[in-house]
MIZA-380970 format. One record per residue (C-alpha): residue in one letter; residue number from 1; x negated, y negated, z negated. Coordinates in Angstrom, 2 decimals, always signed. Layout:
SITE   r     k      east     north        up
SITE   a   NUM         X         Y         Z
...
// end
This chain:
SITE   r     k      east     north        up
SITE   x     1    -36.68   -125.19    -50.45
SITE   x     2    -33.29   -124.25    -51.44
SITE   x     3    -33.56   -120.74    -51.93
SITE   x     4    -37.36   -120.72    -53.07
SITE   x     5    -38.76   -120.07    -56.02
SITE   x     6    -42.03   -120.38    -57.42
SITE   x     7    -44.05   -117.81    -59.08
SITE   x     8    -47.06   -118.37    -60.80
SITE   x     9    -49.39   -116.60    -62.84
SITE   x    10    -51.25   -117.44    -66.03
SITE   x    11    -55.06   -117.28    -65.44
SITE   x    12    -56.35   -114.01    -66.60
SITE   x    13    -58.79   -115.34    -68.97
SITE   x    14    -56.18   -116.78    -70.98
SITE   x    15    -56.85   -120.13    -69.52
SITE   x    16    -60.53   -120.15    -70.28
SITE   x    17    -63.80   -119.88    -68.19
SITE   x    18    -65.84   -117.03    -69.21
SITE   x    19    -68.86   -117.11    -67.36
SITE   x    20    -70.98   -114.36    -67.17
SITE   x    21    -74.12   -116.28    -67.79
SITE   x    22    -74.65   -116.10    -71.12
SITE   x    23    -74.30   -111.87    -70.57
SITE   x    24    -76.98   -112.72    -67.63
SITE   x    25    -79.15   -114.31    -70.09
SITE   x    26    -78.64   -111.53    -72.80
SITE   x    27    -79.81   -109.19    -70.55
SITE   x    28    -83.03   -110.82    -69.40
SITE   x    29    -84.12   -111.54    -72.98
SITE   x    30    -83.15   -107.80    -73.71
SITE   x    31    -85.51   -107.33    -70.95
SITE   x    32    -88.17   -108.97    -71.93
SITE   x    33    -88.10   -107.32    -75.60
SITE   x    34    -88.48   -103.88    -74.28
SITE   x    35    -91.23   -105.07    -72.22
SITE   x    36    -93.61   -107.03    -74.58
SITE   x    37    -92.88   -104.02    -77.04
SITE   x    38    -93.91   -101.43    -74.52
SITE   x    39    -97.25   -103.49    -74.17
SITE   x    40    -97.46   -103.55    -77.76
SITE   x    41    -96.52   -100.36    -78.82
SITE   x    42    -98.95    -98.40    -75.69
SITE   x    43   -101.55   -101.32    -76.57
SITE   x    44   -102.04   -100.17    -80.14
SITE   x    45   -102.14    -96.76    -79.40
SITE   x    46   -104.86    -97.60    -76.58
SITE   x    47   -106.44    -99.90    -78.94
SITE   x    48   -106.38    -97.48    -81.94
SITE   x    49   -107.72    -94.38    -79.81
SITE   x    50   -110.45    -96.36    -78.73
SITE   x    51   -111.43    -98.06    -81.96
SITE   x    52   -111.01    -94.81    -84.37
SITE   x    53   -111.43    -90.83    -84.51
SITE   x    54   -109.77    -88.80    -86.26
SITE   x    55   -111.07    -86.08    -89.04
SITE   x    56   -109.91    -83.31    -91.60
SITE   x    57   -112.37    -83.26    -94.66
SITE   x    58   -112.68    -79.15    -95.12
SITE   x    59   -113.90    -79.65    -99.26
SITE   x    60   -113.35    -81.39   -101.95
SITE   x    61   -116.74    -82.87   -102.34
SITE   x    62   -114.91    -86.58   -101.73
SITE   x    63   -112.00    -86.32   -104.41
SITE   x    64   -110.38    -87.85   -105.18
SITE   x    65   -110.81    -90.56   -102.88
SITE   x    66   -110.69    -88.12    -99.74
SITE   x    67   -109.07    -84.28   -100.58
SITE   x    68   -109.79    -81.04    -98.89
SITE   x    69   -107.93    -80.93    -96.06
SITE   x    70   -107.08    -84.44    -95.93
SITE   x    71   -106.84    -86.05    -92.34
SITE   x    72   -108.50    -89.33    -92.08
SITE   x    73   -109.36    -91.80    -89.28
SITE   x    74   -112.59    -93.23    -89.25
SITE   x    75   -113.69    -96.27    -87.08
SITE   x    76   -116.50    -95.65    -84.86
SITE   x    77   -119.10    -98.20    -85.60
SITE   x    78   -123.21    -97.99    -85.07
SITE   x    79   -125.26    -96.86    -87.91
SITE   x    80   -126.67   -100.07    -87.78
SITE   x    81   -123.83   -102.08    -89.16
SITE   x    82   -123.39    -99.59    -92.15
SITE   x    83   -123.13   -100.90    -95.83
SITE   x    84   -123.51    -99.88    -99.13
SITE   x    85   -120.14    -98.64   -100.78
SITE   x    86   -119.19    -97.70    -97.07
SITE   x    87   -117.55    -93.90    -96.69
SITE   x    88   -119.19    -92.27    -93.20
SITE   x    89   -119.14    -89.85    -91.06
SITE   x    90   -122.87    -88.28    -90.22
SITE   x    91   -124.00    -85.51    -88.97
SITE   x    92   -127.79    -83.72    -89.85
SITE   x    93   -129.41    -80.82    -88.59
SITE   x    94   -131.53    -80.56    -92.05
SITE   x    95   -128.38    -80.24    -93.87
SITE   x    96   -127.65    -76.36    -92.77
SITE   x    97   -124.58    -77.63    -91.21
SITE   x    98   -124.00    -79.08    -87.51
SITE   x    99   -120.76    -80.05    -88.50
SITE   x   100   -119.77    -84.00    -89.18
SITE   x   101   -120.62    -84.46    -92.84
SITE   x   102   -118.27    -87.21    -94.88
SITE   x   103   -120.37    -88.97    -97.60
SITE   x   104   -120.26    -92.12    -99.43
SITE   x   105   -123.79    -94.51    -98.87
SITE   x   106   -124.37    -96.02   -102.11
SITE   x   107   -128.58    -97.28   -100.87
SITE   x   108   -129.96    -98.24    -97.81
SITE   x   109   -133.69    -98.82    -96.46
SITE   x   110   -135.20   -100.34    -99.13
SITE   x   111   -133.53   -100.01   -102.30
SITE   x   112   -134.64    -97.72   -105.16
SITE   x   113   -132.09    -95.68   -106.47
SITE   x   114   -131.45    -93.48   -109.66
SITE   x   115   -129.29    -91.44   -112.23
SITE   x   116   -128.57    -92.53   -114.30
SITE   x   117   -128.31    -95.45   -117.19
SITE   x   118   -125.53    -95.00   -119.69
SITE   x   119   -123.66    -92.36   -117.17
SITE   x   120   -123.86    -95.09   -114.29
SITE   x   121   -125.87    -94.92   -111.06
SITE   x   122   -128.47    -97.53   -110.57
SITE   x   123   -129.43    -99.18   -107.32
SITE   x   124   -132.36   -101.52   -107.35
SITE   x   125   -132.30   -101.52   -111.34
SITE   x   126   -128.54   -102.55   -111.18
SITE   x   127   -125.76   -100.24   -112.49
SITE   x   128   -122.88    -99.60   -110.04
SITE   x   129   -119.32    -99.52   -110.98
SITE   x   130   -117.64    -96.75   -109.22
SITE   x   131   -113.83    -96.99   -109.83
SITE   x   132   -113.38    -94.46   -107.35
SITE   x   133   -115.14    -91.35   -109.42
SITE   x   134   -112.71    -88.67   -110.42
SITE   x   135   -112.39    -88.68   -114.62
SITE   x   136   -114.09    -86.67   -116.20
SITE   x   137   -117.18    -83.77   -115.72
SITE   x   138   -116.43    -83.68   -111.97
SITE   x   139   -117.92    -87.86   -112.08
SITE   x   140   -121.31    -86.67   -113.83
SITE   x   141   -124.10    -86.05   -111.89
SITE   x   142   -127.56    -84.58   -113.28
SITE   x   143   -130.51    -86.72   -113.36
SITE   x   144   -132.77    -87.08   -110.51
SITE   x   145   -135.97    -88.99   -110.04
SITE   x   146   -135.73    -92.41   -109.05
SITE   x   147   -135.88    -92.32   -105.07
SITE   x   148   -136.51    -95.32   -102.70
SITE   x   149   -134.92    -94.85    -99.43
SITE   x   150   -136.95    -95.51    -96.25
SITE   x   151   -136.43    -97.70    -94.19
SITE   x   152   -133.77    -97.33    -91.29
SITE   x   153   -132.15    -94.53    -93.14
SITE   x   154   -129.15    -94.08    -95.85
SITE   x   155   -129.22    -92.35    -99.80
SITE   x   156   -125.25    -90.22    -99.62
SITE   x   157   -123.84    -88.94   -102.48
SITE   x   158   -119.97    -87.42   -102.43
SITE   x   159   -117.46    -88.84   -105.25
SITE   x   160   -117.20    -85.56   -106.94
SITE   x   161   -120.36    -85.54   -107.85
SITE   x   162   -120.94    -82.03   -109.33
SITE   x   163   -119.69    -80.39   -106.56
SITE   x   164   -121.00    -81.98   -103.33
SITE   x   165   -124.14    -80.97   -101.53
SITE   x   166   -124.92    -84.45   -100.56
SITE   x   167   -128.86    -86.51   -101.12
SITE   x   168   -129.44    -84.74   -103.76
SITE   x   169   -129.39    -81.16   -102.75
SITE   x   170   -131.92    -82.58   -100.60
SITE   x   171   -134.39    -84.33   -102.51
SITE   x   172   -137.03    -81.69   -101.82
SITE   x   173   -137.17    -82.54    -97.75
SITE   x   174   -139.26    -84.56    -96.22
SITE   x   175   -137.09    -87.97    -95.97
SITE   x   176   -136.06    -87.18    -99.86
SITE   x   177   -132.49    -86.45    -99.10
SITE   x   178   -131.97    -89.18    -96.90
SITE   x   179   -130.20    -89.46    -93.48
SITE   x   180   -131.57    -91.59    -90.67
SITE   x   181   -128.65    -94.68    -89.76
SITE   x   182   -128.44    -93.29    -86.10
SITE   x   183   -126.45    -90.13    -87.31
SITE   x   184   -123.87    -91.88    -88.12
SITE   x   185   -120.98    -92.09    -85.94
SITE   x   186   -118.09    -93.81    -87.69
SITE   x   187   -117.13    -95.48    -90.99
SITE   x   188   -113.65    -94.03    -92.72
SITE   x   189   -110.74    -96.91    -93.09
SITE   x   190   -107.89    -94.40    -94.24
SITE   x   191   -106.28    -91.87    -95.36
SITE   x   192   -103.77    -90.83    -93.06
SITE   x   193   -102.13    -87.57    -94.13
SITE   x   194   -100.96    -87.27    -96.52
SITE   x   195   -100.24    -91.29    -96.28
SITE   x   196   -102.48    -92.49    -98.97
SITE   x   197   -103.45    -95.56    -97.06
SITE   x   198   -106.88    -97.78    -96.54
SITE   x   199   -109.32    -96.51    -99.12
SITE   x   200   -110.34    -98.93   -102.17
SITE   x   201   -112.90   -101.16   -101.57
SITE   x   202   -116.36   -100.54   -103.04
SITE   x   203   -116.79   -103.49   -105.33
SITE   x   204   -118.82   -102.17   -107.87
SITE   x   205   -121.93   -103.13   -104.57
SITE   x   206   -121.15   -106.52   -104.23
SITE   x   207   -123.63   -107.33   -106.09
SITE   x   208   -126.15   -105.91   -104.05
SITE   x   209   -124.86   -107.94   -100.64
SITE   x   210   -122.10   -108.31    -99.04
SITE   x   211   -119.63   -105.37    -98.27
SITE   x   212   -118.67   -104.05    -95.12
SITE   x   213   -114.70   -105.74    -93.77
SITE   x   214   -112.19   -103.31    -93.36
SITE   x   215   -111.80   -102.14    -89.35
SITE   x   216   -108.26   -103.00    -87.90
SITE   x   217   -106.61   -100.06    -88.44
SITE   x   218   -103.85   -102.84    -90.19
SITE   x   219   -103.10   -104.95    -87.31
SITE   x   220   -102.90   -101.91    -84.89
SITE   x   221   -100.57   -100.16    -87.03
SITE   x   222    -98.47   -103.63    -86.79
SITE   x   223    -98.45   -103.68    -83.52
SITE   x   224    -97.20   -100.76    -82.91
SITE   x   225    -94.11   -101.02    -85.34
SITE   x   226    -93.95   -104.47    -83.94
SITE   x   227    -93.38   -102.88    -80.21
SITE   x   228    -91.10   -100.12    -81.42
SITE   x   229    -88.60   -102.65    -83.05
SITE   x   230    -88.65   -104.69    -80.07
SITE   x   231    -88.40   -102.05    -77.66
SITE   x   232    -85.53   -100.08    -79.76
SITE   x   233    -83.67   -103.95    -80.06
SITE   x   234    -83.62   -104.88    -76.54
SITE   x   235    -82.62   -101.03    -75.41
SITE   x   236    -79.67   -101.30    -77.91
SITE   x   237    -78.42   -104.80    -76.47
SITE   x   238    -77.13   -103.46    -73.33
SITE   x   239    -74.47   -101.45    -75.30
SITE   x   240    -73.78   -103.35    -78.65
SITE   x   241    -72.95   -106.44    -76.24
SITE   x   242    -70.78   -104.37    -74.04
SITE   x   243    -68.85   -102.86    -77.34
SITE   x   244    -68.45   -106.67    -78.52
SITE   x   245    -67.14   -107.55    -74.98
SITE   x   246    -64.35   -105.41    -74.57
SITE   x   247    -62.89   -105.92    -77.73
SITE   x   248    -63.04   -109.39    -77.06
SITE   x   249    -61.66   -109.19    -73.90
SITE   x   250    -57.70   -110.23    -73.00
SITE   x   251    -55.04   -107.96    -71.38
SITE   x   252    -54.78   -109.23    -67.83
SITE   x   253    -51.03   -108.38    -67.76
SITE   x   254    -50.25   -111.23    -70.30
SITE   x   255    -48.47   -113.52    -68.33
SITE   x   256    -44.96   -113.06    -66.28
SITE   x   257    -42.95   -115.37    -63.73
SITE   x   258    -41.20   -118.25    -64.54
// end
């Protein structure tokens, strides 16, 4: 006792507790985030490659709604299910070209259709309103005799109408310039480069029946930004909490003997 003395030494925490828990928990959530938004992110993709294809328009027949050389995806859908107002993707052996063929349907099996009344085309005596149409001589399109499509197949016409070999460059075959619903392989959603987006919707046919709802091109492209941010925020835990955790931390060496 006499010649004893006691040391002791302040805790090294300052006096305080600090569990690692909470860091334990931090991680596992981080965890978690980067793996929902890998399932997201790869799911969209999977989703999206499944759903749509791809394809570069090589004229200009579709301006200005579709450019040459614009890239678009289209979503692949059965000829069946195809609408007036609908953009599509076709291809024709009686059209010269093998190649897939982009063209806007403006009649199916059925209707009677016609150019034009007051500078409009008429479907089934109805005028259309075509937003869409460039301005000016590159909308006009001659005259042509009032055609009624057959049924099962589609009338196509491009939205530069002067300068697109579409129906009626074709009026003279057999099916009057039509194309059968079975050569079509997909319907086009959007523009994708340059980015001009989902492509306006045909309204100027809803008074013919009901249009055909946009493909989700939308919620895929969420998901995938949804599974990036996720997966780029739980990666980036690991570091921003061990930055905020050594600058919170206390020097060990802050106590002496007494």
């Amino acid at each position: 006792m006499g010649g004893e003395s006691t040391t002791r030494t302040a805790p090294r925490s300052g006096g305080v507790d600090r569990s690692p828990a909470g860091g334990r928990i931090g991680q596992r959530l981080s965890g978690v985030a980067v793996a929902l938004g890998l399932v997201l992110f790869l799911g969209g993709f999977a989703w999206g490659a499944v759903v749509y294809r791809p394809y570069t328009v090589p004229t200009s027949s579709m301006s200005p709604t579709i450019d040459m050389g614009n890239r678009v995806l289209a979503e692949r859908v059965d000829g069946a299910d195809v609408r007036r107002g609908d953009v599509v993707v076709f291809r024709d052996k009686t059209w010269v070209t093998n190649a897939p063929v982009v063209k806007r349907v403006v009649a199916v099996g059925g209707d009677t259709v016609a150019c034009c009344t007051d500078g409009k085309l008429t479907v089934n005596g109805k005028q259309i309103d075509e937003p869409y149409l460039p301005k000016g001589s590159a909308a006009e399109i001659s005259d042509f005799p009032t055609v009624t499509v057959p049924e099962g197949r589609l009338f196509l016409l491009g939205d530069e109408r002067q300068g697109s070999l579409d129906s009626t460059a074709h009026l003279t075959d057999a099916a009057s310039g039509t194309v059968a619903r079975s050569a079509v392989s997909a319907r086009v959603d959007a523009v994708v480069w340059p980015m001009d987006g989902m492509l306006q919707s045909p309204s100027g046919f809803e008074t013919l029946g009901a249009l055909s709802s946009p493909g989700p091109l939308r919620t895929i492209v969420a998901l995938v930004i949804v599974g990036g941010v996720l997966v780029l925020g739980g990666g980036a835990y690991g570091p921003i909490a061990k930055r905020f955790g050594s600058r919170n931390r206390t020097s060990p060496e802050s106590a002496g003997a007494r």
